[in-house]
Each structure stands twice: as C-alpha cells, then as structure tokens.
TORKOLSE-314451 format. One line per 4 residues: number of its first residue (from 1); their letters; for each residue z, x, y of N, C-alpha, C. Coordinates in steps of 0.05 Angstrom, whole numbers, plus 32768, in hexadecimal, padded with zeros to 4 digits. Layout:
BEGIN
NUM) A) Z,X,Y,Z,X,Y,Z,X,Y; ...
This chain:
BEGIN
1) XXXX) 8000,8011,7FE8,8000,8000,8000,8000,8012,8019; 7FEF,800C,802A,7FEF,8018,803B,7FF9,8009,8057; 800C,8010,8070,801C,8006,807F,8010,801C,809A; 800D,8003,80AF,800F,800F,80CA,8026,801B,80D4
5) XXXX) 8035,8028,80DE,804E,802A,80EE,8046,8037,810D; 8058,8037,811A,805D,8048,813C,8079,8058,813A; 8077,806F,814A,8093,807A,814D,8092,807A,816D; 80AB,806A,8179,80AA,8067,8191,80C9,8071,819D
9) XXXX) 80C3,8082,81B1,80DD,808B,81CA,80E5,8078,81CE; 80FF,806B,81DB,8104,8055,81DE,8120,805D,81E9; 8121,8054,8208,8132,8053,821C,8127,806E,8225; 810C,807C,8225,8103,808F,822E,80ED,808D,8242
13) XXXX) 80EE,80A0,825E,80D6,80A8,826E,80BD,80B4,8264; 80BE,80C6,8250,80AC,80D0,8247,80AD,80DB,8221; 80A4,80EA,820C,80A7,80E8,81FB,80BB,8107,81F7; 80CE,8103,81E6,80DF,8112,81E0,80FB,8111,81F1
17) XXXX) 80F7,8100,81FB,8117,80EF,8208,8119,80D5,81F4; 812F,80CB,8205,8136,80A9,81FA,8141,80AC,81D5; 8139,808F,81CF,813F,808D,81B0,812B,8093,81A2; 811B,809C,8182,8105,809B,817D,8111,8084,8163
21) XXXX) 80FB,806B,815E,80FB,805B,814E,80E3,8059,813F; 80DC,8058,8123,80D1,804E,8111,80C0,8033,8118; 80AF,8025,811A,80A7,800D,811D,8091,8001,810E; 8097,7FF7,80F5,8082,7FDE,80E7,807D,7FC9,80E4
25) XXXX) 8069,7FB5,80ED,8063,7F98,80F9,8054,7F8F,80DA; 8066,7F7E,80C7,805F,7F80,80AF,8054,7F62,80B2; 8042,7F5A,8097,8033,7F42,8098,804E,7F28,808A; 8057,7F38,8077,8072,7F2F,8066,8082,7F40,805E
29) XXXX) 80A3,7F3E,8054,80B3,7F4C,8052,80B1,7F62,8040; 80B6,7F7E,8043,80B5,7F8C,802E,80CE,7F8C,8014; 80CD,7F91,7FFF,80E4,7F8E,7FF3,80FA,7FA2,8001; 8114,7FA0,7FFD,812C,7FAE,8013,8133,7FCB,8008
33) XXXX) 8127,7FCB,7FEA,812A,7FE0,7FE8,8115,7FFD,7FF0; 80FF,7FEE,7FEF,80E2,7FF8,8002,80EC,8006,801E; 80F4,7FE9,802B,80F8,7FF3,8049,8111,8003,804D; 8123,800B,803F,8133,801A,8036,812E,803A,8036
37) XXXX) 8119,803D,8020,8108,804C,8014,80FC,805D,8033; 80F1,8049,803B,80DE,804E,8056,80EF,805E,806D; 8108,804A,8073,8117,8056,8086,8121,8073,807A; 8125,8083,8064,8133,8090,8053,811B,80AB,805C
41) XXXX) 80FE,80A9,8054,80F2,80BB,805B,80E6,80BF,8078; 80E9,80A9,8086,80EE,80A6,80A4,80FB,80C8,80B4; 8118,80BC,80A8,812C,80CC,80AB,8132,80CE,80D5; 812B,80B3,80DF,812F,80AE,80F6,814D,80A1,80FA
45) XXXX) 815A,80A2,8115,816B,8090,810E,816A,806C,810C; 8158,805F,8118,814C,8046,8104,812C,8041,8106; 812A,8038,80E6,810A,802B,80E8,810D,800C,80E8; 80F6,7FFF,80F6,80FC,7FE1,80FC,80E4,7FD7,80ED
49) XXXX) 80EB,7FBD,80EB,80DC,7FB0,80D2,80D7,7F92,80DD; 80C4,7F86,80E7,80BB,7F75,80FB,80A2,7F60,80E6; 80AB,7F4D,80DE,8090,7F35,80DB,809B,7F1B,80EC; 807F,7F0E,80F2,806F,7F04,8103,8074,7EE2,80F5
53) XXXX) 807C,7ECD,8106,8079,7EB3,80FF,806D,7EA4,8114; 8063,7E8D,811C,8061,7E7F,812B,8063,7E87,814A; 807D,7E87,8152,8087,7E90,816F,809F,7EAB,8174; 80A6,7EB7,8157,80B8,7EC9,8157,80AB,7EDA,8140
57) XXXX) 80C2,7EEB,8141,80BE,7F0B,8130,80D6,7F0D,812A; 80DA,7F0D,8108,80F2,7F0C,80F4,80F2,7F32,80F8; 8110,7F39,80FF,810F,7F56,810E,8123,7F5F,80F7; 811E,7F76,80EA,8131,7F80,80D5,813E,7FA5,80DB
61) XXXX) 814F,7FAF,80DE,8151,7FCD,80E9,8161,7FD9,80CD; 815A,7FF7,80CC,815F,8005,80B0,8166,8022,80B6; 8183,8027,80B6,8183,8049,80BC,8178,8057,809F; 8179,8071,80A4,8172,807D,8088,8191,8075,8072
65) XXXX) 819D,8068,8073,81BC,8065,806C,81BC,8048,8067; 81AF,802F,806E,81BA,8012,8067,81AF,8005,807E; 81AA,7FEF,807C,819C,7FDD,808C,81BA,7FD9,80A1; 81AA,7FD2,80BA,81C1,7FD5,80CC,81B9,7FB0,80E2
69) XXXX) 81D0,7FA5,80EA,81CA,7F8D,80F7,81CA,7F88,8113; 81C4,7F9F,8122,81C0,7F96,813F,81B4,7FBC,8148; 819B,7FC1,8155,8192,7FDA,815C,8187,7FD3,8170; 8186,7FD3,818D,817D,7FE0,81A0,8163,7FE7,819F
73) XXXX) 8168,8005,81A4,814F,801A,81A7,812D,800C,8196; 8141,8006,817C,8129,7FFF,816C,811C,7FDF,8174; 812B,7FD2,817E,8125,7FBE,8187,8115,7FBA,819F; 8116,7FC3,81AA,80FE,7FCB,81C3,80EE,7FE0,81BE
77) XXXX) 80F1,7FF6,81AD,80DA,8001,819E,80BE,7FE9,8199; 80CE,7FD6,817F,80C2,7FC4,8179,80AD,7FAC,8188; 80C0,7FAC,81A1,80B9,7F9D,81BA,80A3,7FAF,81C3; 809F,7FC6,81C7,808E,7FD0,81DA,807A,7FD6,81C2
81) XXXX) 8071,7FD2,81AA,8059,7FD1,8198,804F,7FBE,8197; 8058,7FAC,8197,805E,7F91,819C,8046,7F8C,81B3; 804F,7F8E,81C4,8046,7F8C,81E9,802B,7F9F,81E7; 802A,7FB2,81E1,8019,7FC4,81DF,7FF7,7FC5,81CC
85) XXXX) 800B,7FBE,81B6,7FF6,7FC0,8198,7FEA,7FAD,818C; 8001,7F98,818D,7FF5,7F7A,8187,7FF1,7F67,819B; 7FDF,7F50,8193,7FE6,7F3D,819D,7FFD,7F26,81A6; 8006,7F30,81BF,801D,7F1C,81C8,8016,7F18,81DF
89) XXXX) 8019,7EF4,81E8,8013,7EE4,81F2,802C,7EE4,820A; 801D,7EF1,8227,8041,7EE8,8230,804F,7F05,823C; 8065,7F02,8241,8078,7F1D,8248,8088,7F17,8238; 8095,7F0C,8227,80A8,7EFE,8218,80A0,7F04,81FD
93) XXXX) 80B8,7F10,81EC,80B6,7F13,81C9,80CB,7F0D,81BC; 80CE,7EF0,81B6,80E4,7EF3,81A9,80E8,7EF1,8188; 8105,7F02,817D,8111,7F03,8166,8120,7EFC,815E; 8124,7EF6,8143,813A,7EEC,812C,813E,7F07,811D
97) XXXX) 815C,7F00,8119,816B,7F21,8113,8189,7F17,8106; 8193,7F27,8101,81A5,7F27,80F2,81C1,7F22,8100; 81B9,7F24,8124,81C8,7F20,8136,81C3,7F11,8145; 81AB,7EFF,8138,81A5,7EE4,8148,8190,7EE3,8156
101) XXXX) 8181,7ED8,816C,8174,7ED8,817E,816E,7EF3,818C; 8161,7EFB,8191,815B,7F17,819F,8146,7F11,81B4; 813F,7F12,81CE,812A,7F10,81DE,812E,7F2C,81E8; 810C,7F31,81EC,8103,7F49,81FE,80E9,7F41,820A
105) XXXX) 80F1,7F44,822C,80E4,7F46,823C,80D6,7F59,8246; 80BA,7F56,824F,80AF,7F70,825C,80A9,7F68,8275; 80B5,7F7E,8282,80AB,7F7A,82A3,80A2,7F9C,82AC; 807A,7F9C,82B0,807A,7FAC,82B1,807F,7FC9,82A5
109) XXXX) 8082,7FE2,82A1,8091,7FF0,8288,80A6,7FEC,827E; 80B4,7FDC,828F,80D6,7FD7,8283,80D4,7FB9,826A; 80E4,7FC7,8256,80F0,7FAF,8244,810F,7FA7,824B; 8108,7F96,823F,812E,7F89,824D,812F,7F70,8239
113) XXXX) 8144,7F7C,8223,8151,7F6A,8203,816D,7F62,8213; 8167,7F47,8214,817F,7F34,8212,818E,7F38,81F2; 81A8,7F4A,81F7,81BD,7F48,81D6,81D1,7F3A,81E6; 81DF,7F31,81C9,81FD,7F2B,81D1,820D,7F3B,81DB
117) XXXX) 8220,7F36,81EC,8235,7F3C,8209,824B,7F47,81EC; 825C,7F5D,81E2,826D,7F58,81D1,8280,7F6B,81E0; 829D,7F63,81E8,82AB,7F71,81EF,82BE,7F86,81DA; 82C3,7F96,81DC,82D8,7F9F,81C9,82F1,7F97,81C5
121) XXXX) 8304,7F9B,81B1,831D,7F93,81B2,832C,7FA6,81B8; 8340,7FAF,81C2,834F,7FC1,81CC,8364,7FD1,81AF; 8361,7FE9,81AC,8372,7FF4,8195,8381,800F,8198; 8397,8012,8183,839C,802E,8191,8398,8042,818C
125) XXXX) 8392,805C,81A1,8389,8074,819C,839D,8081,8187; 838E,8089,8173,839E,8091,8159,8392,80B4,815A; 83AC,80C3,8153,83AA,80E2,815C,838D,80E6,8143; 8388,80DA,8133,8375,80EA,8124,8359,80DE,8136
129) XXXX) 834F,80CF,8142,8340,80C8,815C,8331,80DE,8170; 834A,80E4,816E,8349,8102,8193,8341,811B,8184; 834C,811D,816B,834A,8137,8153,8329,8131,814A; 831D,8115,8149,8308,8119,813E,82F9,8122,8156
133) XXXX) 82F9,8114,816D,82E3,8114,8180,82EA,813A,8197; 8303,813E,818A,830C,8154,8199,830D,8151,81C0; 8312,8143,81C1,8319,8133,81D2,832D,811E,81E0; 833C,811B,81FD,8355,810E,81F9,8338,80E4,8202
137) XXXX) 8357,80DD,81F7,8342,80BB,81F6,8358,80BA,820C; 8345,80A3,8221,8359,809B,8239,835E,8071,822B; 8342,8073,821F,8347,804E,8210,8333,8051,81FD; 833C,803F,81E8,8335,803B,81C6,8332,8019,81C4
141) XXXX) 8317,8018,81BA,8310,7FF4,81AE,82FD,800D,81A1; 82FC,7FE2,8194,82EC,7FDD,817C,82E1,7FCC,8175; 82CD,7FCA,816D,82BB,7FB2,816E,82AA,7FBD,814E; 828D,7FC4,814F,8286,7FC8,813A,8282,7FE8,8133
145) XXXX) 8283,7FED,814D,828B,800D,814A,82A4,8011,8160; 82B5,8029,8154,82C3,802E,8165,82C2,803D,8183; 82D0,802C,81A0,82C5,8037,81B7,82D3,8042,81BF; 82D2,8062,81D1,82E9,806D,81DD,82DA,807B,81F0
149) XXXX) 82F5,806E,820A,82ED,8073,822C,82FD,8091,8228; 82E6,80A1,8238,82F2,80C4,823C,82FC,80C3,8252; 8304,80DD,825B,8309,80E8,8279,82FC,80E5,828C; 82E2,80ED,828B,82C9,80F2,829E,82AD,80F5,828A
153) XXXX) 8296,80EE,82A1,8280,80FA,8290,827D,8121,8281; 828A,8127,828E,8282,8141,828A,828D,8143,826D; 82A6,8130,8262,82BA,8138,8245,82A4,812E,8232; 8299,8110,8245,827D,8109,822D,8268,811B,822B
157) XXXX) 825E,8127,823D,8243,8135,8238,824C,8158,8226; 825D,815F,8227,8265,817C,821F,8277,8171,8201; 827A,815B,81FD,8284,814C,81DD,827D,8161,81C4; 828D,8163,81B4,8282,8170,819C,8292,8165,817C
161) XXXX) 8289,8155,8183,829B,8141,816C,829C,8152,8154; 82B9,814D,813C,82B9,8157,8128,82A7,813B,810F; 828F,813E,810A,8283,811E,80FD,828E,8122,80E5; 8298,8136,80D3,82A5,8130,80B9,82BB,8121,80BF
165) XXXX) 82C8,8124,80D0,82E6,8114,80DD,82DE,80F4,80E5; 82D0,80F6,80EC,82B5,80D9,80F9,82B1,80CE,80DC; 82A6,80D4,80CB,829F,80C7,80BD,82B4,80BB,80A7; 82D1,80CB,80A7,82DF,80BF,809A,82F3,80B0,80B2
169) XXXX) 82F1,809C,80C0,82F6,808B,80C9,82FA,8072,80C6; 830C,8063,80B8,830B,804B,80AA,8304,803B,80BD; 8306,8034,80D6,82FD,8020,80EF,82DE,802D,80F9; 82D5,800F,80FA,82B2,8019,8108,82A0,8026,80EE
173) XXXX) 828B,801F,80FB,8270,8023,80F2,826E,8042,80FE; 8271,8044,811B,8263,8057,812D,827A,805E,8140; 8271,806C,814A,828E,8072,816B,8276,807B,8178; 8280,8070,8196,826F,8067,81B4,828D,8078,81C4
177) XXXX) 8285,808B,81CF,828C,8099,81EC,8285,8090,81FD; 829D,808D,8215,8287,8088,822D,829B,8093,8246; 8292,8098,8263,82A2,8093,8276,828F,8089,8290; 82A6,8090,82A8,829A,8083,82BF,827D,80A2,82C4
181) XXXX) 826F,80A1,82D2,825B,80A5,82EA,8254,80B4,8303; 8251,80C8,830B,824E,80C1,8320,8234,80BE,8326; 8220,80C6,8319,8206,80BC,8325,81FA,80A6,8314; 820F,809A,8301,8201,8079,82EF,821E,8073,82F2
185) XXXX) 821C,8057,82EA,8232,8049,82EA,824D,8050,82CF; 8236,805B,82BC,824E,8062,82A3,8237,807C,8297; 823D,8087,827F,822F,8097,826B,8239,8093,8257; 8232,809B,823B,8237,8092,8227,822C,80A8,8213
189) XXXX) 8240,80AC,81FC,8225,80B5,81DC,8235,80A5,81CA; 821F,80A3,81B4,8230,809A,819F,8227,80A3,8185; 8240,80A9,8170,823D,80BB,814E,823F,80A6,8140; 8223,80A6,8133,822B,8099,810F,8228,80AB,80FA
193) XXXX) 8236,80C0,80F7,823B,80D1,80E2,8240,80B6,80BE; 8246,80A3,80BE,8242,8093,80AB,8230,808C,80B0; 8210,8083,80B4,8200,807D,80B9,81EA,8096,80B5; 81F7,80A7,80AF,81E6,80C9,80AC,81DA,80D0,80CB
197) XXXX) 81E8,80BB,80DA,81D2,80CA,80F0,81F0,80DE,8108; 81F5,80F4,8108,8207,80F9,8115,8208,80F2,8133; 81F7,80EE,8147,81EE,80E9,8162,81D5,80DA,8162; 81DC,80BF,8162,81BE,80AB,8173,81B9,80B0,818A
201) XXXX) 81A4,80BC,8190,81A8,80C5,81AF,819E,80AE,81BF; 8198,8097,81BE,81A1,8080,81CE,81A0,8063,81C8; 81BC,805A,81C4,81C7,8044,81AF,81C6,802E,81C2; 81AD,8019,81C2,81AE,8007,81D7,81C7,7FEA,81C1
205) XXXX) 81C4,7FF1,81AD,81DE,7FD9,819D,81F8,7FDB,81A9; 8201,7FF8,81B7,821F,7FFF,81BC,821A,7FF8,81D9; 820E,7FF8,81E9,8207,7FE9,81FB,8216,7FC6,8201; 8212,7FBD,81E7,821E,7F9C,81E7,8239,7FA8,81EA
209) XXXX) 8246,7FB9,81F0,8268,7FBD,81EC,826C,7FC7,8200; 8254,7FE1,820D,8254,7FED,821F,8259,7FE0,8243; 8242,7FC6,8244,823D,7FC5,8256,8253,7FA7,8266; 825B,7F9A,8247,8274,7F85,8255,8288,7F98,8256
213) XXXX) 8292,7FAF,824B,82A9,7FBA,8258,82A6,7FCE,8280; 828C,7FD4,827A,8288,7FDD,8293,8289,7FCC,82AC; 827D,7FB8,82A4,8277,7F9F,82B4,828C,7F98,82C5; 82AA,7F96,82AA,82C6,7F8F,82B3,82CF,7FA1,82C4
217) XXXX) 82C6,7FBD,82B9,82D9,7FCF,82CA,82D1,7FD0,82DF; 82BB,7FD0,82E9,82AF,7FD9,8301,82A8,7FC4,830F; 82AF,7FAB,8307,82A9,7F96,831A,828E,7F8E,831C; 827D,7F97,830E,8256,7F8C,8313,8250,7F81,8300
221) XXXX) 8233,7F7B,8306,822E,7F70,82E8,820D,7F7F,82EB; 820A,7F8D,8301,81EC,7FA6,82FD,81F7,7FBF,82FA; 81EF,7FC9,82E4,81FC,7FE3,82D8,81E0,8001,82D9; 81E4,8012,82DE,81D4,8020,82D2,81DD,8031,82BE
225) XXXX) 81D4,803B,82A4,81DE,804F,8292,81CF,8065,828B; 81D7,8079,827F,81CD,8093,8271,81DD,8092,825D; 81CB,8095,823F,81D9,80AC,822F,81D5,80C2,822D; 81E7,80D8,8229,81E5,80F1,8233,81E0,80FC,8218
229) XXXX) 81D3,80FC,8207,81D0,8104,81EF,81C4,8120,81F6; 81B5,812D,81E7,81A6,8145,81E1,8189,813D,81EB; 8181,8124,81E5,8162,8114,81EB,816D,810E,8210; 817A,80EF,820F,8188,80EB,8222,8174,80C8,8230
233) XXXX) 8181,80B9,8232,8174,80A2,823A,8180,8093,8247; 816E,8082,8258,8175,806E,8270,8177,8050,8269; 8184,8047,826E,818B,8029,8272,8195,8018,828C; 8187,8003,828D,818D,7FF2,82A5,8199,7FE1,8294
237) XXXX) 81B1,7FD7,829E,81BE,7FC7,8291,81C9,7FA7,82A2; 81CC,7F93,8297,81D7,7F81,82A1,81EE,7F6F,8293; 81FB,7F69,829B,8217,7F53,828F,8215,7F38,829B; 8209,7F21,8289,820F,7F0E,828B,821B,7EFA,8281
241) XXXX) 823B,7EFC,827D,8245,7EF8,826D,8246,7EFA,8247; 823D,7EE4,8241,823C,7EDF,822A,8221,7EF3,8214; 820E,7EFD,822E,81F8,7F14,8222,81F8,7F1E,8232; 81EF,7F3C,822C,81E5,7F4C,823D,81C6,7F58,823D
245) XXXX) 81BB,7F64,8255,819D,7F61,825A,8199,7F87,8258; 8195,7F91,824B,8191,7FAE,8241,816F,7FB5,824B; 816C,7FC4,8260,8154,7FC9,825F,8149,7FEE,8267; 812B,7FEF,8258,8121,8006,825F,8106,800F,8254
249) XXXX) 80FC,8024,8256,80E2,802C,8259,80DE,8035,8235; 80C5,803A,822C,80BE,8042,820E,80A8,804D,8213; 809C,8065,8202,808B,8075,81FF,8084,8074,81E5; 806D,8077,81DE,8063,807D,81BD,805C,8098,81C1
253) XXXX) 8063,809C,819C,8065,80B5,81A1,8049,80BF,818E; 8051,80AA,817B,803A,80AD,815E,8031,8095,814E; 8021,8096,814B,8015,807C,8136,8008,8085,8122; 800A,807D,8104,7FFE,8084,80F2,7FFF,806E,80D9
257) XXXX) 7FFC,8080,80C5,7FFF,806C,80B0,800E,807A,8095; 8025,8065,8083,8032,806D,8068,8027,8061,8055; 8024,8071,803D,8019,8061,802D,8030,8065,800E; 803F,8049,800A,8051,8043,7FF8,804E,8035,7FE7
C-alpha cells in the first residue's frame, strides 16, 4: 500500500523552527496497529491520521510510544495540508477527536485551533519534583501533565532536566515549565520522557493549561507565547473562558510517499 504523507513545522516562521509533525489524509481508517507502526518509524514527536466525512475530519494523533488524545502542533500541521493540499471549501476545518470538537481557522498564514480552556489543579511541590527538573518550583498543578511555574524565563530556557527522574513520575503524562516574560507574556518547554520523546519543542496541547492560568495571572485574555525549546516556537494565544484560541504560522518541510 502505498500512502501520501507531509512533514510540517508547526508554530514555525520558517523550516527548522516550531514543531515538526507527520501528516496523512487517509480515505479510511488504518488498522491501529499500522498507524502505530507508522508513527514508530516516523520517529517524530506526533504523526496525525486525518479521514474525511461529509463536513468534518475524524483526527487521530500517535507518538512513536501510544496513541495520544489531544496534540496541538499536529493539529494545525493537519490544518495547514488541509488548507493547502486539498480541497477545502471555506477558512474553516473542522474535527472529531478524542477531545471532542476541534475547529481551525485560517486567517491568512495564521491557524488558530479552538481547544478546550483546562485549568490545572493545584498540588504540592514534592522534593523529588525540584531533584528531577534540577530546579527550585515556585507552583505545582496537574492536569494531564504535570505543570510547574519557575523563577524567571532565564531558569526555563537554561533547564536541564534529569528525564530518567521524569519518567519515573507516577503523576502526569508530561511536565510543562513555564514563567513570566519579558518580551512575551509567559515561555514555556515541556518533557515527555514517557512518551520517548524527551523535549517537544512546541506543545500547543499544554497550551489548554498554559494559557487559562496565564490569563488569571496576568489579568488578559490576549497572550503572546514562546517555547524556548532548542527549535523554539510562537504562539498567539487567547482565553475565552471555557476554550482557548491557540494560533500560528506552518511551513512544509517535505512530502513524499510510505509504502506499508
């Protein structure tokens, strides 16, 4: 069988910034252990898996490690092949996902995915925490990955996490760093050492946790972000309550074809 795919930058200006995602617009589902398979020799941090109905696109995301239920990057990857490659009617694409409803808008180069608003719950900094991230935590939640507010940007960007310590973490999927700004409103990285991927260099999913806690702290609800990863990517962000509006630019990088 032979399969189209795209590998697309995503939350990037140009190619070799942002996220890089996997992207296949399938006619019908592949079996899960296929797309499994796929994401595995990928070896990205997600490949997205997209068929086509009526008025929507059944949206499926896959690290090289386990199918995962809410991705960002790959999600507007998807969006901008989408907009680009196929036929779509409109500025508007919307998805069914495993987290429900997903819309992405294009205005111009920018995408902008309406996800759900999810706040964290508040927990406490536990000394094996500060020992993994080598780092003091000033606040600790949790949601689906674990989140911890630093000092300053500078403790996030110079980070050197211990990920064997990360990965034996019984709370969370992932851990999301972040602090305040001075030239964006927050920064952020985030490790899924369980996920095999040690640094996603830009997690628009941690974003849904990211941007209602920013929102609160800082009183707005127009955010701008960076993750400061090694790649490094931009986000315009918005908080409206109950969802939030994640947006940014995508680049392709490559198109080709697998044959499985």
């Amino acid at each position: 069988m032979k399969l189209k795919y795209f590998v697309v930058d995503a939350f990037a200006n140009k190619i070799f910034e942002g996220n890089p995602a996997a992207v296949y617009i399938l006619d019908q589902w592949l079996s899960d252990e296929l797309m499994q398979n796929i994401a595995i020799e990928n070896n990205l941090s997600e490949t997205a898996f997209a068929v086509s109905h009526d008025d929507f696109y059944e949206l499926r995301w896959f690290t090289p490690d386990r199918e995962i239920d809410l991705c960002g990057h790959a999600t507007l990857a998807t969006a901008f092949v989408l907009f680009n490659y196929y036929s779509i009617d409109g500025d508007t694409v919307n998805f069914k996902s495993q987290s429900g409803d997903l819309i992405v808008k294009r205005d111009k180069d920018y995408y902008s995915m309406d996800f759900p608003s999810i706040m964290p719950r508040r927990v406490e900094i536990r000394p094996e925490y500060e020992k993994a991230i080598e780092a003091p935590i000033h606040q600790a939640f949790l949601s689906r990955d674990l989140f911890f507010v630093l000092e300053n940007e500078e403790t996030v960007k110079n980070l050197k996490p211990n990920f064997s310590k990360i990965q034996k973490f019984e709370e969370g999927v992932g851990v999301i760093v972040t602090a305040n700004s001075s030239e964006f409103d927050f920064v952020s990285r985030t490790f899924f050492p369980k996920l095999t991927i040690n640094e996603d260099p830009v997690c628009g999913s941690a974003h849904s946790n990211l941007i209602p806690y920013w929102a609160q702290r800082l009183g707005k609800n127009q955010l701008l972000a960076y993750q400061c990863s090694p790649r490094g990517g931009y986000l315009k962000c918005e908080f409206k309550g109950e969802r939030v509006v994640i947006s940014g630019r995508a680049v392709l990088y490559s198109e080709g074809f697998c044959f499985v």
